[in-house]
C-alpha positions as CSV (number, residue, x, y, z in Angstrom):
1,X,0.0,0.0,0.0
2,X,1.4,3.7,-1.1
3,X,2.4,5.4,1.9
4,X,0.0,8.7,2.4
5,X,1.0,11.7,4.6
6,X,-1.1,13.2,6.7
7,X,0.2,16.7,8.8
8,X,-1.0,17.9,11.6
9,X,-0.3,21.6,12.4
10,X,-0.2,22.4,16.2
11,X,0.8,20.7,19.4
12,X,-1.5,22.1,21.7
13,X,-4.8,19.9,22.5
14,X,-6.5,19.8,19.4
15,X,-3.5,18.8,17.5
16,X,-1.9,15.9,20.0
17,X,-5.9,14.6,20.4
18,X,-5.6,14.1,17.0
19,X,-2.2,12.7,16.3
20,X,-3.5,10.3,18.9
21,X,-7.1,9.7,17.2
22,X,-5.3,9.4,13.7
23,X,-3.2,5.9,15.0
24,X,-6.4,4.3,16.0
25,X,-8.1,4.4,12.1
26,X,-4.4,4.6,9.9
27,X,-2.3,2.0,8.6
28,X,1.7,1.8,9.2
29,X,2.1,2.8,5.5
30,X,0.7,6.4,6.3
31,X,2.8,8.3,8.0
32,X,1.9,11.1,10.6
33,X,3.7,13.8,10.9
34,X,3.3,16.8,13.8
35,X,5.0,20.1,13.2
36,X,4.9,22.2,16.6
37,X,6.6,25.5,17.0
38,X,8.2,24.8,20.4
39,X,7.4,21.4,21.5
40,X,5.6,22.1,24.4
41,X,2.4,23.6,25.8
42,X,0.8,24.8,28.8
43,X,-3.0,24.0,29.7
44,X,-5.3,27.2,30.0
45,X,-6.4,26.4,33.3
46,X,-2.7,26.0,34.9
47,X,-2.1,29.6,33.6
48,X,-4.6,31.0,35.3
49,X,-3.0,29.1,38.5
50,X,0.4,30.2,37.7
51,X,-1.2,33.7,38.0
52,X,-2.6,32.9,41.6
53,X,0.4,31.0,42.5
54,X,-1.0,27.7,42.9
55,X,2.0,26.7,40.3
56,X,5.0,26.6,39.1
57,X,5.9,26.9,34.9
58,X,7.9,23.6,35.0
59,X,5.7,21.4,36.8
60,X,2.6,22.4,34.5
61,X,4.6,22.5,31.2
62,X,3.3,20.0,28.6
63,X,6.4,18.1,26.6
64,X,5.3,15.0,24.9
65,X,7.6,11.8,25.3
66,X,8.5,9.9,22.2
67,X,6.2,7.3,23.5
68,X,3.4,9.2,24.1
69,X,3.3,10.3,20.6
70,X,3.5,6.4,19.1
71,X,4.7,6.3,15.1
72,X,3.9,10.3,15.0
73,X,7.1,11.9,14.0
74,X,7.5,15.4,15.7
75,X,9.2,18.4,13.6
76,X,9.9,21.6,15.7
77,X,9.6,23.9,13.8
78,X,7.5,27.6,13.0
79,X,5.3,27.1,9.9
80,X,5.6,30.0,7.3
81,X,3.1,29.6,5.2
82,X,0.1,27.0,3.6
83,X,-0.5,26.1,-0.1
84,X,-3.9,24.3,-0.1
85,X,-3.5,24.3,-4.4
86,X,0.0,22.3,-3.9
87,X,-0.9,20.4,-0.6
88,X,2.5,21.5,1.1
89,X,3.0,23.5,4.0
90,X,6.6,25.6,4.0
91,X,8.2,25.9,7.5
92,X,11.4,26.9,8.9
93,X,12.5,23.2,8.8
94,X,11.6,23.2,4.9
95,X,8.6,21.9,3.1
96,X,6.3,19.2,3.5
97,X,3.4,17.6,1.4
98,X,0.3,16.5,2.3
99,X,-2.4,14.0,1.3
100,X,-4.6,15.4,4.3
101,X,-3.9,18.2,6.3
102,X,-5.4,19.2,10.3
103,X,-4.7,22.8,11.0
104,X,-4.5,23.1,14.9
105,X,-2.5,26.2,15.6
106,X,-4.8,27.6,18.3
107,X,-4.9,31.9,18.2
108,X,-2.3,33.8,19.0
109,X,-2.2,36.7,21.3
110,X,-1.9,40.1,19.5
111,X,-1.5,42.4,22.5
112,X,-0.4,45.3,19.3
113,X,-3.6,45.1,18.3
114,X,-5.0,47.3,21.1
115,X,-3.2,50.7,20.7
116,X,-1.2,51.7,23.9
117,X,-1.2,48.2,25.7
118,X,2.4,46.7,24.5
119,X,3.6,50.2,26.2
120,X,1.3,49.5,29.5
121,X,3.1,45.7,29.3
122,X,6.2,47.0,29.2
123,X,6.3,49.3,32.1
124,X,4.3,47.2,34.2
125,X,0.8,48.8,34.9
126,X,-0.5,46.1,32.8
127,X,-0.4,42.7,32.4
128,X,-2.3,39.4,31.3
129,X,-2.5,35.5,32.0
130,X,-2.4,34.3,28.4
131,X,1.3,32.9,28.5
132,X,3.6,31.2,31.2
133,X,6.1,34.2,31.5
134,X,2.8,37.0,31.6
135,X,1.1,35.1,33.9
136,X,4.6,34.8,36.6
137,X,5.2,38.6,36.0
138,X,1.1,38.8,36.9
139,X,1.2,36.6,40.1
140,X,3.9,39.2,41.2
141,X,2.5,42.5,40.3
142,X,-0.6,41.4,42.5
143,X,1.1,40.1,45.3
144,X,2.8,43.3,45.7
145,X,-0.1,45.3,45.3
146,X,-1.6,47.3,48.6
147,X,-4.0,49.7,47.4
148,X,-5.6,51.3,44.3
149,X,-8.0,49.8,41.4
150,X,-7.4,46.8,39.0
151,X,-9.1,47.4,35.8
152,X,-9.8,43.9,34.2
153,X,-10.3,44.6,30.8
154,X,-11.7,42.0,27.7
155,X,-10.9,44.8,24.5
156,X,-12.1,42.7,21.8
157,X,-13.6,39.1,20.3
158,X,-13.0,36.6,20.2
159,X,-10.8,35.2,23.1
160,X,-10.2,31.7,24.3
161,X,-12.0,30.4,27.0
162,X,-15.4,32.7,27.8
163,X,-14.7,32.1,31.4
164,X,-11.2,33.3,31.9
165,X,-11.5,37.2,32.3
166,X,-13.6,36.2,35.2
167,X,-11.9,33.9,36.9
168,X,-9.2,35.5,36.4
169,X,-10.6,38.7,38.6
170,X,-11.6,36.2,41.5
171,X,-8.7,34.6,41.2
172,X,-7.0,38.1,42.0
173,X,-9.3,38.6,44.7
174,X,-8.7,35.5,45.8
175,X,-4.5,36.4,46.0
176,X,-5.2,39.8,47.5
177,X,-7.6,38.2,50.7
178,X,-4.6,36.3,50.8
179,X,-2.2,39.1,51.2
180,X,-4.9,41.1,53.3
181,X,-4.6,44.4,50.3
182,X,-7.9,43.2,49.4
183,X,-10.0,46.0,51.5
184,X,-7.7,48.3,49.3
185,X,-8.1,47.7,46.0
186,X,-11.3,48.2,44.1
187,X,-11.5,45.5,41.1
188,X,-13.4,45.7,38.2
189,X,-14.4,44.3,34.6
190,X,-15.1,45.9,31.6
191,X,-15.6,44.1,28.2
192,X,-17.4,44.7,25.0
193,X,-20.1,41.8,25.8
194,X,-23.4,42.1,27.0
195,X,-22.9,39.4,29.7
196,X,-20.2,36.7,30.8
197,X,-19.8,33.8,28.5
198,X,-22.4,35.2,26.2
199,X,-22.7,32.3,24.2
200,X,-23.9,29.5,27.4
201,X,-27.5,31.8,27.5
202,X,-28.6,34.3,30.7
203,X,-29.0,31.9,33.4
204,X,-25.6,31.7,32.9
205,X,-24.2,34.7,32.4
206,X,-26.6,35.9,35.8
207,X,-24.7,33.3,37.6
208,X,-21.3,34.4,37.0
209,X,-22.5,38.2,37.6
210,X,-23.6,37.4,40.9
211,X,-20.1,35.4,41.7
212,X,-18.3,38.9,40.9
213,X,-20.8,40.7,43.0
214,X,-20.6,38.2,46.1
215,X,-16.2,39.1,45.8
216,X,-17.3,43.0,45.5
217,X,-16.1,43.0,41.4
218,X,-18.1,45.7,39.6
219,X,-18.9,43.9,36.1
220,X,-19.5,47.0,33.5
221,X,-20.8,45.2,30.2
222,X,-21.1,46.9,26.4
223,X,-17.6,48.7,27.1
224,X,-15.5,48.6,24.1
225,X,-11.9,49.4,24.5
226,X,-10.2,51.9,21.9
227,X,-7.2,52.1,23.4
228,X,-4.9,52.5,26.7
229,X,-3.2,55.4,27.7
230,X,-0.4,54.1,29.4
231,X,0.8,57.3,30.8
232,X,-2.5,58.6,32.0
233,X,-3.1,54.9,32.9
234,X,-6.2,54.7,31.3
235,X,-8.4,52.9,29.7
236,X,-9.9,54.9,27.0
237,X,-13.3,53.4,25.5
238,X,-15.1,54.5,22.6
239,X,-18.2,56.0,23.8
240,X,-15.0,58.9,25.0
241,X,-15.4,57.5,28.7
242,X,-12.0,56.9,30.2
243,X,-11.5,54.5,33.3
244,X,-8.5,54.9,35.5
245,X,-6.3,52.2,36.8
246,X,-3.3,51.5,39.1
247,X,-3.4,48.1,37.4
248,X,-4.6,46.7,34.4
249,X,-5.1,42.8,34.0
250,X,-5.7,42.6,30.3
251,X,-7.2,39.8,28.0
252,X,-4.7,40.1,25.0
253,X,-6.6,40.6,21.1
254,X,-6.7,37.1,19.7
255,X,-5.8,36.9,16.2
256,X,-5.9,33.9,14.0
257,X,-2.3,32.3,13.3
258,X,-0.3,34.5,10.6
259,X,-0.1,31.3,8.4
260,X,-3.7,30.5,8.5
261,X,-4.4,33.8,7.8
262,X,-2.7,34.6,4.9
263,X,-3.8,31.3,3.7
264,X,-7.0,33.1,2.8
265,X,-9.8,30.9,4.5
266,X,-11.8,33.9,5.4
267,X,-11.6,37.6,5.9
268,X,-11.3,37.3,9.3
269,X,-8.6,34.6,9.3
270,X,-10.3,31.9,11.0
271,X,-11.0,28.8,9.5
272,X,-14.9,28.1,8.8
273,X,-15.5,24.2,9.3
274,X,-18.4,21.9,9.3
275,X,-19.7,21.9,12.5
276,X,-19.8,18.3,12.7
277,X,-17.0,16.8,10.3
278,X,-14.4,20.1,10.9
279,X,-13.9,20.1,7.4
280,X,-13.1,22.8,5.7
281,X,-14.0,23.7,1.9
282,X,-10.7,23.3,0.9
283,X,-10.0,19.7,0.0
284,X,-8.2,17.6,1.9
285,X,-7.3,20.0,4.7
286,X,-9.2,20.0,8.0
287,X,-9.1,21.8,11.4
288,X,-10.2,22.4,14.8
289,X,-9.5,24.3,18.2
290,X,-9.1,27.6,18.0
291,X,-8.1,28.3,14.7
292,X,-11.5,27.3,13.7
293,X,-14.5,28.9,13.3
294,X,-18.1,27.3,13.7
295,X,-21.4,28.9,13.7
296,X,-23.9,27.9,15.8
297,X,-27.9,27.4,14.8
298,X,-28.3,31.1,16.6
299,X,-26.1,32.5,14.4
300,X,-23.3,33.2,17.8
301,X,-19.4,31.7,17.5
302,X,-18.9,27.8,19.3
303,X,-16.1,29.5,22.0
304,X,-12.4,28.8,21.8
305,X,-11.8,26.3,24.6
306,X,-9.7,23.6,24.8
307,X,-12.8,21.1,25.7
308,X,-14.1,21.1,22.1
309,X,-10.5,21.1,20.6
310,X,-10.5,17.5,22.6
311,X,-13.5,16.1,21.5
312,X,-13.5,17.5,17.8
313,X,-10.0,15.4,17.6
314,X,-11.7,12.4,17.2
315,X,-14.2,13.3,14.3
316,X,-11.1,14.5,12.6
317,X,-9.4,11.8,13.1
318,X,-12.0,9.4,11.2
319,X,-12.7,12.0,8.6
320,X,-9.2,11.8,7.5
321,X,-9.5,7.7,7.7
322,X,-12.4,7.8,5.6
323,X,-11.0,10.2,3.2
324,X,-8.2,8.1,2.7
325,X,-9.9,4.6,1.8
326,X,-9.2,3.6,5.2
327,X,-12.6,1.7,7.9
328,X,-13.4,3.8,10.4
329,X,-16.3,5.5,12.2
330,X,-18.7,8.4,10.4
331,X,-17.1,11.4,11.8
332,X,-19.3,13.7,13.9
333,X,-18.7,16.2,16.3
334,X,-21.9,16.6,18.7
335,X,-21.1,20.1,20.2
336,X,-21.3,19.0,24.1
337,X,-18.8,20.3,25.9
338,X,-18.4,22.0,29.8
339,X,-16.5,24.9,31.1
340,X,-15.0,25.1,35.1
341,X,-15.6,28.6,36.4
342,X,-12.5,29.2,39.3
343,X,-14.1,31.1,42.4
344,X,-11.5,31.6,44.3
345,X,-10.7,29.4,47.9
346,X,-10.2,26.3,45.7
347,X,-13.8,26.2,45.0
348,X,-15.1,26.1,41.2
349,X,-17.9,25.7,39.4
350,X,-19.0,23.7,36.1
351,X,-21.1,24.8,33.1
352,X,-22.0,21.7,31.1
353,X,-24.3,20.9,28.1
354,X,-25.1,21.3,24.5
355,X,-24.0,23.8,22.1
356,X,-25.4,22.4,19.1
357,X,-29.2,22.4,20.4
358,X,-31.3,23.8,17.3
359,X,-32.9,26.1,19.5
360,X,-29.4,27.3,20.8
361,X,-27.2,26.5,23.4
362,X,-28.2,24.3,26.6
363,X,-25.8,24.8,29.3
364,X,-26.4,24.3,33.1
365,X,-24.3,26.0,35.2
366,X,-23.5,23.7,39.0
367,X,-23.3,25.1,42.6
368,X,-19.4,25.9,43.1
369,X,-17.8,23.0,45.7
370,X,-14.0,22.2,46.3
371,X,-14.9,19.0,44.3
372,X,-15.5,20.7,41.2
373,X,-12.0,22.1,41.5
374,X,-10.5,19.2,42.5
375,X,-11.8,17.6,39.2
376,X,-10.4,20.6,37.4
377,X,-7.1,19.5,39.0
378,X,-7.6,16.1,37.8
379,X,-8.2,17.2,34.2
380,X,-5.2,19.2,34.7
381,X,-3.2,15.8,35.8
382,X,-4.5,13.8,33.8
383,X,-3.3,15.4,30.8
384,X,0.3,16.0,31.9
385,X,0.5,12.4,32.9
386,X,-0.9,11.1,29.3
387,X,1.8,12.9,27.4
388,X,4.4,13.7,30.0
389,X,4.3,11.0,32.2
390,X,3.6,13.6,35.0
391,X,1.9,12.4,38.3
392,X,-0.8,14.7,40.1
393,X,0.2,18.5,40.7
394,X,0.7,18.5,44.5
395,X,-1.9,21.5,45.8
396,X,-0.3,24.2,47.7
């Protein structure tokens, strides 16, 4: 049998998911191939507790043994570009050819896109939770706080994970009751949307304004960010109202991957997909995760969250089978998926349901409990043990 070669772009969770899908439906003869730009990966939910201080970068950093990924050969390496009409992809490390192709590069954080905020970055009244480094130099900044007002500020859509900006504000809370500044500091979030997590329906988004409220966070929705003035420190919105701030914890503007981009999927960048098959209209190329875009029957964007990226892998996985000659399940994609909302005190809750409902999203929202963020810390080991050989992340 020819040998086929199938590339997947991405080592994050959508694209090891699927290196690992692909070996249960392809033959020997094909070879896999995964092209990462570092070769290693933080989960979303240890950032945010590398922020409170619950963890340290090198015991939460993802690097996949050899093992882990089976036959898959790994190339590090930065990809430069896509050519669906040749089936190669050019990177750093040269160029490789494809017979199927999963794009899984994830968004990348374009804090240039909001005008004044690299400035704010760089002389520390602002900062973000969206990388290991940002979210170390974050955990400091509020530990050392004592007094004044944190601004946290979502400046534009979409972002990954709907639940982060929040839990990233009780999570401060949380570090300041610690450090007893708490009293002191005023905290409070501003974003464009007309609730949190928009998308999971009101019950929802109530739920999560009443969490900020119970920790004394002002939630100000239908603010759109023009820009910061850094030496004002200011957040300057586009209604003309400007919001002052001894600290500003930013969500940085996601943009699609440079490659994908310029690739010319859409206007926007993102890749559109079939919301069950994450095909794309190009042939032979699929992709999921962040870097994809789906529609839902209500005419609102599936979120970026690592949970679907998961459980899209597999669908993937057996489209490409299929598309290859090769047995193998009928891919679908059924659009259930949860979301952990972090309190603070080690408690969380869980949103949980449906996104593909034709009436729109179903999503329940449970009572917050220590257990619910004791399974987030299992889903959090669990991971690092599949491809690291990690053990459980001892609490502090």
């Amino acid at each position: 049998m020819a040998q086929r070669d199938i590339v997947v772009l991405g080592g994050g969770f959508g694209g090891l998911s699927t290196v690992r899908e692909l070996q249960r439906h392809l033959p020997e003869s094909d070879r896999i191939t995964l092209i990462d730009r570092t070769g290693s990966q933080f989960q979303g939910l240890s950032l945010l507790w590398l922020m409170r201080g619950w963890r340290d970068p090198e015991e939460v950093r993802v690097v996949p043994a050899r093992q882990a990924l089976g036959r898959a050969r790994r190339v590090t390496a930065q990809v430069t570009a896509l050519d669906p009409a040749g089936r190669t992809v050019r990177t750093s490390a040269g160029e490789f050819r494809y017979d199927a192709l999963v794009l899984a590069l994830g968004a990348r954080n374009d804090t240039a896109a909001l005008p004044g905020l690299d400035r704010a970055l760089a002389d520390g009244s602002a900062v973000h939770h969206y990388s290991p480094d940002a979210a170390v130099r974050a955990h400091a900044r509020l530990r050392a706080m004592r007094s004044g007002k944190i601004v946290v500020l979502v400046p534009s859509l979409p972002y990954r994970c709907p639940a982060a900006p929040y839990e990233g504000a009780m999570l401060a809370a949380c570090l300041l009751d610690e450090t007893g500044a708490r009293d002191g500091v005023a905290l409070d979030v501003y974003t464009p949307e007309p609730q949190p997590m928009p998308v999971a329906g009101p019950a929802v988004g109530r739920a999560v304004v009443s969490a900020l409220e119970e920790r004394k966070i002002g939630f100000h929705p239908g603010h759109q960010a023009e820009r910061v003035d850094a030496a004002a420190r200011e957040v300057v919105f586009t209604d003309g109202t400007r919001v002052p701030f001894d600290l500003l914890l930013a969500v940085p503007p996601h943009r699609p991957p440079e490659p994908v981009a310029g690739a010319g999927f859409s206007p926007a960048g993102w890749v559109p997909v079939d919301a069950h098959t994450l095909r794309t209209a190009a042939d032979g190329i699929w992709a999921l995760g962040d870097n994809a875009a789906i529609t839902l029957l209500n005419g609102k964007p599936l979120p970026k969250a690592a949970v679907f990226a998961r459980g899209q892998a597999e669908a993937v996985a057996s489209g490409v089978a299929r598309a290859l000659g090769h047995d193998a399940p009928e891919p679908h994609f059924t659009g259930h998926g949860h979301c952990y909302l972090e309190l603070g005190g080690r408690r969380a809750a869980k949103g949980e349901g449906d996104f593909y409902h034709r009436d729109g999203p179903r999503v329940v929202m449970s009572e917050p409990s220590e257990a619910l963020h004791r399974e987030k810390e299992r889903e959090e080991a669990d991971w690092l043990a599949q491809w690291s050989g990690g053990g459980p992340v001892p609490a502090r």
